[in-house]
N, C-alpha and C positions, 0 to 999 in steps of 0.2 A: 674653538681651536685656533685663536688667532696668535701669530708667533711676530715677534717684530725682527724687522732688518739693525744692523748698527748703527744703520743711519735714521732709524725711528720710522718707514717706513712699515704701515700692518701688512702683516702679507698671511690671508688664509689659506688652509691649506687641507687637503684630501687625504686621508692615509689608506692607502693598495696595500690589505694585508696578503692579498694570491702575489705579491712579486716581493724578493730578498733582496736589500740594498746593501752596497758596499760602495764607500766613498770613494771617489778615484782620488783625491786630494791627502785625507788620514789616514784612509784606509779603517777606518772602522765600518763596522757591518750593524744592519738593522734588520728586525725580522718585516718592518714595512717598507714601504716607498715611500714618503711626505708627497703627493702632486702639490705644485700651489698653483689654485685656482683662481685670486682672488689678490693681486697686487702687481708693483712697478715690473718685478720680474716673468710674469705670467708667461707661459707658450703658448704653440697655436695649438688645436686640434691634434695637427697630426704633430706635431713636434710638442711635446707636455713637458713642463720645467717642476724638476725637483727638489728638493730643499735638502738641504745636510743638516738636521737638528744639533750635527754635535759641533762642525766647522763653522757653520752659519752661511754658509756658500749654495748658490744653485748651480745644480747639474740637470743635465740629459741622457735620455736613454740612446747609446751609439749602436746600431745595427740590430733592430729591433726584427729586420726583416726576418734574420737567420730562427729568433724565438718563434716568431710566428710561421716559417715555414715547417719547423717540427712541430711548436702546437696545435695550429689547426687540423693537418693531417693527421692527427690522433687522438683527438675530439670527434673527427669526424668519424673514424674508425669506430669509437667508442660507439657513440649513438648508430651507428648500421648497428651491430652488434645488439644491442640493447632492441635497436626495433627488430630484429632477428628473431631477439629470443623470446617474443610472447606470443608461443601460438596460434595459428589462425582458429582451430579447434575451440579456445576459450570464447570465441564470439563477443570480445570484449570490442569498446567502440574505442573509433582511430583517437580519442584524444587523451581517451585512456593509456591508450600504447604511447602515445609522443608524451606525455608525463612520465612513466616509467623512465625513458630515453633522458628526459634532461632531468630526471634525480640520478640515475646514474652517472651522467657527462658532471652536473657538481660534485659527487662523490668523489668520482675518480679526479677532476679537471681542478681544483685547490690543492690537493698536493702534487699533482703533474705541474701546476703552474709555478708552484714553489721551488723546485727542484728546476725545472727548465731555466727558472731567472736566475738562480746563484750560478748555473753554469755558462748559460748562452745572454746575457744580457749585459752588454760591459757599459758604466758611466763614463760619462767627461765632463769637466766643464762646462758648465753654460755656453760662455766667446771662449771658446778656447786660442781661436786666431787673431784675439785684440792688436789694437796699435803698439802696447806695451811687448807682448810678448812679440813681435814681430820685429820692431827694434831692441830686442834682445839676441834675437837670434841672428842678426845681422852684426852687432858691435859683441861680441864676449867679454865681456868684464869679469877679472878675476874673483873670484871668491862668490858671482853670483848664479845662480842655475834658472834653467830657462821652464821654471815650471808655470803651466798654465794657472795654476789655483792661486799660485802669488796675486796675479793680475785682478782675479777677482776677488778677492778679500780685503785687498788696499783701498 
């Protein structure tokens, strides 16, 4: 799955079918995420860089907080629920009951994931605040726009 940059750099890459991309730059949409794992443009851990297959540009997940505040609290819901509902009567053993739990949370939690991301998850840009676009937004030259995705594709 290796995809290269323009400038001939390999950059591999992860594909997150649980999250809906939508480029901030084309605005074309993907039913994946591309992470790239594995080249010059890499993120950290908590900051993960992603690829646009169709622009050739890396973006970022911008307020990822807000995804994760609705979805873990209803993840977490789920599985109470799930350990709720088996039982004490069946005498089954607790790891029986916590399997039950997290086939339920995958069931329900892929397309809760799916759904949460095309709504609550918006990209940007990689730098969206480069040296280029910063002197653009300072001088305006006619005819040109101050968009972030220029900066990284050039």
């Amino acid at each position: 799955m290796n995809k290269t940059l323009r400038i001939g750099d390999p950059v591999k890459l992860w594909k997150w079918h649980t999250l809906v991309f939508r480029c901030p730059c084309g605005g074309k949409d993907a039913d994946y995420a591309a992470q790239i794992i594995e080249g010059p443009k890499q993120g950290t851990m908590w900051d993960p860089a992603y690829w646009c297959e169709q622009c050739s540009i890396a973006v970022r997940a911008k307020d990822t907080w807000l995804f994760g505040a609705v979805y873990g609290p209803l993840m977490a819901m789920i599985a109470t629920f799930a350990l709720e509902a088996v039982p004490a009567g069946f005498g089954l053993a607790q790891w029986i009951t916590i399997a039950f739990a997290a086939v339920c949370c995958a069931i329900v939690g892929w397309p809760l994931s799916r759904l949460l991301s095309r709504h609550l998850v918006y990209w940007e840009p990689r730098n969206p605040g480069g040296p280029r676009v910063l002197r653009q937004a300072r001088v305006r030259i006619a005819g040109t726009t101050n968009n972030p995705c220029d900066e990284v594709t050039q």
